[in-house]
C-alpha positions, -999 to +999 in steps of 0.1 A: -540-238+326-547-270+340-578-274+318-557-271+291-531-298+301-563-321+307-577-314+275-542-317+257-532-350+273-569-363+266-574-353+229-539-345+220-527-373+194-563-369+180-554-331+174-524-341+156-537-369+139-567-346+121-541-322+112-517-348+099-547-364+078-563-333+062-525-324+054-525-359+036-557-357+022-555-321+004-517-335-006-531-367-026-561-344-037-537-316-049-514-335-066-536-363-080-520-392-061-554-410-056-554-422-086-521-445-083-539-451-047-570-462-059-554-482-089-527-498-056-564-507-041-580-526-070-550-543-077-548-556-039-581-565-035-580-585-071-548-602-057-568-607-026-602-623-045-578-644-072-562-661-039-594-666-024-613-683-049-578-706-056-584-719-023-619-719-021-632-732-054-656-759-043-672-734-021-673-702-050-682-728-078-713-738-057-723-702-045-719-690-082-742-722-093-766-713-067-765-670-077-768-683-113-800-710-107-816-681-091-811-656-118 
Protein backbone atom coordinates (compact mmCIF):
# COMPACT_ATOMS: atom_id res chain seq x y z
CA UNK A 1 0.00 0.00 0.00
CA UNK A 2 2.75 2.10 0.46
CA UNK A 3 3.99 1.65 -3.17
CA UNK A 4 0.89 2.93 -4.08
CA UNK A 5 0.93 6.13 -2.03
CA UNK A 6 4.66 6.62 -3.49
CA UNK A 7 3.49 6.20 -6.88
CA UNK A 8 0.32 8.37 -6.33
CA UNK A 9 2.03 11.28 -4.63
CA UNK A 10 4.89 11.03 -7.47
CA UNK A 11 2.76 10.77 -10.67
CA UNK A 12 -0.59 11.76 -9.38
CA UNK A 13 -1.36 15.35 -11.03
CA UNK A 14 0.19 13.81 -14.15
CA UNK A 15 -2.61 11.03 -13.94
CA UNK A 16 -5.15 13.60 -13.70
CA UNK A 17 -3.79 15.81 -16.07
CA UNK A 18 -3.77 12.98 -19.03
CA UNK A 19 -7.24 12.19 -18.10
CA UNK A 20 -8.38 15.78 -18.02
CA UNK A 21 -6.56 16.41 -21.51
CA UNK A 22 -7.83 13.35 -23.54
CA UNK A 23 -11.33 14.39 -22.00
CA UNK A 24 -10.58 17.90 -23.70
CA UNK A 25 -9.20 16.59 -26.61
CA UNK A 26 -11.97 13.97 -27.75
CA UNK A 27 -14.48 17.07 -26.51
CA UNK A 28 -13.02 19.75 -29.10
CA UNK A 29 -12.65 16.61 -31.60
CA UNK A 30 -16.35 15.50 -31.04
CA UNK A 31 -17.96 18.59 -31.20
CA UNK A 32 -15.77 20.35 -33.85
CA UNK A 33 -14.49 23.19 -31.50
CA UNK A 34 -11.00 23.20 -33.22
CA UNK A 35 -11.97 24.92 -35.68
CA UNK A 36 -13.00 28.22 -33.71
CA UNK A 37 -9.57 27.14 -31.86
CA UNK A 38 -7.47 27.04 -34.74
CA UNK A 39 -9.24 30.20 -36.43
CA UNK A 40 -8.57 32.02 -32.32
CA UNK A 41 -4.76 30.85 -33.17
CA UNK A 42 -4.23 32.43 -36.63
CA UNK A 43 -5.93 35.39 -35.59
CA UNK A 44 -3.38 35.78 -32.43
CA UNK A 45 -0.47 34.98 -34.16
CA UNK A 46 -1.51 37.62 -37.15
CA UNK A 47 -2.13 40.19 -34.21
CA UNK A 48 1.13 39.00 -32.93
CA UNK A 49 3.27 39.37 -36.59
CA UNK A 50 1.25 42.89 -37.53
CA UNK A 51 2.61 44.33 -34.01
CA UNK A 52 5.96 43.04 -34.70
CA UNK A 53 6.70 44.24 -37.92
CA UNK A 54 5.06 47.93 -36.64
CA UNK A 55 7.84 48.04 -34.40
CA UNK A 56 10.36 46.52 -36.22
CA UNK A 57 10.15 47.86 -39.74
CA UNK A 58 13.72 48.86 -40.44
CA UNK A 59 14.78 45.48 -39.40
CA UNK A 60 11.85 43.32 -41.56
CA UNK A 61 12.21 45.88 -44.52
CA UNK A 62 15.93 44.91 -44.73
CA UNK A 63 15.53 41.10 -44.02
CA UNK A 64 12.65 41.04 -46.72
CA UNK A 65 15.21 43.08 -49.19
CA UNK A 66 17.88 40.63 -48.43
CA UNK A 67 15.19 37.17 -48.84
CA UNK A 68 14.17 39.04 -51.99
CA UNK A 69 18.00 39.84 -53.53
CA UNK A 70 18.56 36.26 -52.97
CA UNK A 71 15.54 34.93 -54.66
Amino acid sequence: MEGYTKFWNKYGGAIIGLIVGVILAMLIVFTNFYKVILAIAIIIACIWAGAYIHTNKETVKEKTKNFIDKL
